[in-house]
N, C-alpha and C positions, 0 to 999 in steps of 0.2 A: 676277564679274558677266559674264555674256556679252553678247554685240554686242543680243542682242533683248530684252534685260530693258530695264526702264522704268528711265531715270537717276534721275529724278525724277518725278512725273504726269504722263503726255500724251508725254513724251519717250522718242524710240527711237533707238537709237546705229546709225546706218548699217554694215550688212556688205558693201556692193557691194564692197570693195575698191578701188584705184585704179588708175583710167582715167587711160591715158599715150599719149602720141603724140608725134611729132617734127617738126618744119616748120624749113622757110629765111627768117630778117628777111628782108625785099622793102626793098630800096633804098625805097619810098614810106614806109615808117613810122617813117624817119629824122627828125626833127627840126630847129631852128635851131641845137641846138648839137652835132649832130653822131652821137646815136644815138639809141635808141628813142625816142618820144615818150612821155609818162606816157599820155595817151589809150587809145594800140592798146593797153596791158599790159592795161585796162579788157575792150578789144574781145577780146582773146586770153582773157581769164579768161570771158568770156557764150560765145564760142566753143566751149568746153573744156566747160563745162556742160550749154551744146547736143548736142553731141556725146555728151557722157557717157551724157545723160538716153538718146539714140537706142540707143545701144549697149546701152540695158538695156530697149529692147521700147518706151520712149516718149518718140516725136521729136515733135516742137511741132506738129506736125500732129495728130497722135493725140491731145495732151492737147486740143487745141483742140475736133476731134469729141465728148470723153470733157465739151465743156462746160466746160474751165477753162484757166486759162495763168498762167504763173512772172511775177511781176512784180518786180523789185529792193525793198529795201526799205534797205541800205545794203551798201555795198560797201568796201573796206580794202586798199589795196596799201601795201605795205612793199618797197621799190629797196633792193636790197643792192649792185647793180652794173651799170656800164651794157650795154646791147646793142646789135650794131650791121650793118649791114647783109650779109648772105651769110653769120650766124653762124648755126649748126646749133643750135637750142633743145628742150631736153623737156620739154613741158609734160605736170603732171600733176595730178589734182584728186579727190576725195572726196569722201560728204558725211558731215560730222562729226554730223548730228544730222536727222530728221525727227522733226517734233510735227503736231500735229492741222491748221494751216494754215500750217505752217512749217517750213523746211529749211534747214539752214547750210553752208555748203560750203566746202573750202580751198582753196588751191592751190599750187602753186608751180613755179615757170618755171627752171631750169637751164642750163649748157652742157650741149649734148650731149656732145659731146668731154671733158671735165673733171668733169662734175658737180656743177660750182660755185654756188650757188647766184644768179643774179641778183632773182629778187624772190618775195615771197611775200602769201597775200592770203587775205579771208576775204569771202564776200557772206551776207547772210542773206535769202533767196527768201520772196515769200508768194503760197499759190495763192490764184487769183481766179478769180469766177467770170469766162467770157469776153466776154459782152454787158454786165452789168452791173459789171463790175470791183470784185466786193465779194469779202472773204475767203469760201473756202469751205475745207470740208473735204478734206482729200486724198485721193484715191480710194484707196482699201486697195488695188485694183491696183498702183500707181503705188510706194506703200509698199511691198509687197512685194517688187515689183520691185528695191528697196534694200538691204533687211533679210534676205531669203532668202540 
């Protein structure tokens, strides 16, 4: 089966490949007990999404003109280990699946230096429309943008 056949009905197996990038923990997204907070991993994983979606022609701006925008519908982090401030992190993400109002995405967050895994996570995105925040279809731009 390749990446553009249907999994199943309505389902297409994403080929964007994975968007990777590297950044510095900031002393602010330390915690009470001493490193990351569970929260920023949330904020790093919408980040990373944001990002992704830009890098492939549509940033939140565009989808918003195009009439629609990503709304969470559940999100899933898995801490494999902590992190902690001025540690060099690679964050990386994909999306495992686009269907008709629906996208799944993964992630996972490493040492840079080591490769080690610190955590991993999965959200499942629903497009909406942007005034009335009801599911709408994906724009086959938007898909393509993925699956190409």
């Amino acid at each position: 089966m390749t990446a553009n056949e249907n999994v199943h009905e309505g389902t297409k197996m994403a080929k964007s490949g994975v968007y990777t990038y590297t950044f510095t923990v900031p002393e602010a997204a330390i915690d009470f007990n001493g490193h990351v907070g569970n929260v920023t991993y949330l904020q790093w994983m919408v980040e990373a999404a944001t990002r992704h979606s830009a890098s492939r022609g549509w940033s939140m701006e565009k989808c918003l003109k195009a009439g629609g925008t990503w709304v969470a519908k559940k999100h899933c982090i898995e801490y494999l280990r902590p992190a902690f401030a001025g540690q060099r992190l690679r964050m990386r993400t994909w999306l495992e699946s686009i269907e008709k109002i629906r996208a799944v995405r993964r992630y996972e967050i490493l040492d840079d230096e080591s490769g080690t895994p610190l955590a991993k996570g999965e959200s499942e995105w629903i497009f909406v429309d942007a005034k009335r925040f009801r599911p709408m279809r994906i724009p086959e731009a938007i898909t393509s943008a993925f699956i190409a």
